[in-house]
C-alpha positions as CSV (number, residue, x, y, z in Angstrom):
1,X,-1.4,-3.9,0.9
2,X,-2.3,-6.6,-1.5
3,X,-1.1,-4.5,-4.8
4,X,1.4,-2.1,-5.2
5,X,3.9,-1.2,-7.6
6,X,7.8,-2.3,-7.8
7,X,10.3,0.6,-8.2
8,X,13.9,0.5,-8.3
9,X,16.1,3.7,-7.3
10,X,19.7,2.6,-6.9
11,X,21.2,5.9,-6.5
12,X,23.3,5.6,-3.5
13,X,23.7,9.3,-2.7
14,X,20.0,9.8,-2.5
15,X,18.3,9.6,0.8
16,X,15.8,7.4,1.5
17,X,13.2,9.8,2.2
18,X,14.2,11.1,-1.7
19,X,13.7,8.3,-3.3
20,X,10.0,7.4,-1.7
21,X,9.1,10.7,-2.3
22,X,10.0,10.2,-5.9
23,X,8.2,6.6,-5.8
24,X,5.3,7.8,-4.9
25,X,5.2,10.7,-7.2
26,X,5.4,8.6,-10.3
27,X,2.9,6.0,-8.2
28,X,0.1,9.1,-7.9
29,X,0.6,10.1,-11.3
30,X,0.3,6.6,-12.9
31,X,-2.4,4.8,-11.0
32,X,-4.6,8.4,-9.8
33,X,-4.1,7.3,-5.9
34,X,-1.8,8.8,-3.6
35,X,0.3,5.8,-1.9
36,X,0.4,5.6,2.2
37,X,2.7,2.6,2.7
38,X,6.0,1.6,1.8
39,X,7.9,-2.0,2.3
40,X,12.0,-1.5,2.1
41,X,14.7,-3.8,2.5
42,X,15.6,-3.8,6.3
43,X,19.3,-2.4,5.2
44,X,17.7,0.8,3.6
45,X,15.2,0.9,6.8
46,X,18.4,1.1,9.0
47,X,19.4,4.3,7.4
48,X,15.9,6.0,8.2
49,X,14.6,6.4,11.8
50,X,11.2,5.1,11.2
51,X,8.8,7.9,10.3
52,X,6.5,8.1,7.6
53,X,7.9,10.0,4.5
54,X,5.8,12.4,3.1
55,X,3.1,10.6,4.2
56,X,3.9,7.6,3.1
57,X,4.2,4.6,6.2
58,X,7.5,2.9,5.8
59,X,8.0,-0.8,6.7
60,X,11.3,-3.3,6.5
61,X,10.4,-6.6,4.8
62,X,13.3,-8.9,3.6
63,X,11.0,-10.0,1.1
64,X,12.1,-6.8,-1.2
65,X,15.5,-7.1,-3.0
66,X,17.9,-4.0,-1.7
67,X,17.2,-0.7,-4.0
68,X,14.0,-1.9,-4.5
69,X,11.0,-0.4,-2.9
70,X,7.3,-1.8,-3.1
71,X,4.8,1.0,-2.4
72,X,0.8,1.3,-2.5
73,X,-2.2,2.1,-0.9
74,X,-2.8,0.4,2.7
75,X,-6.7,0.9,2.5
76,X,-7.6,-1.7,5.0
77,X,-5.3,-0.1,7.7
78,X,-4.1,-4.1,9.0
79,X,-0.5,-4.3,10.0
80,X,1.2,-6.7,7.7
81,X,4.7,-7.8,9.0
């Protein structure tokens, strides 16, 4: 994933699984594309046990600031770690 789209959910009570549903909600409805990937910060990460949320792949990257979540469309289907 080249482009995405930055969002920011700091809501502590909210599982992660909420909030990238949420992301990608807002991400469909702004840019007409449903997203399929996900980079976290490796602490939210921890709290999930890997699968994809609602379709959307979700990968740990320390690259992303904590509450912060970087989602997109993966359309080349590479592995970027």
């Amino acid at each position: 994933m080249d482009i995405g789209m930055l969002w920011f959910d700091p809501d502590k009570k909210t599982d992660l699984v909420v909030k990238v549903e949420r992301a990608a909600r807002y991400y469909q409805q702004k840019y007409a594309q449903t997203p399929n990937l996900c980079y976290v910060h490796p602490d939210l990460f921890n709290e999930h046990d890997g699968r994809p949320a609602h379709g959307v792949e979700l990968r740990k990257s320390q690259a992303i600031l904590p509450n912060h979540f970087w989602i997109g469309v993966n359309d080349n289907g590479a592995k970027h770690e």
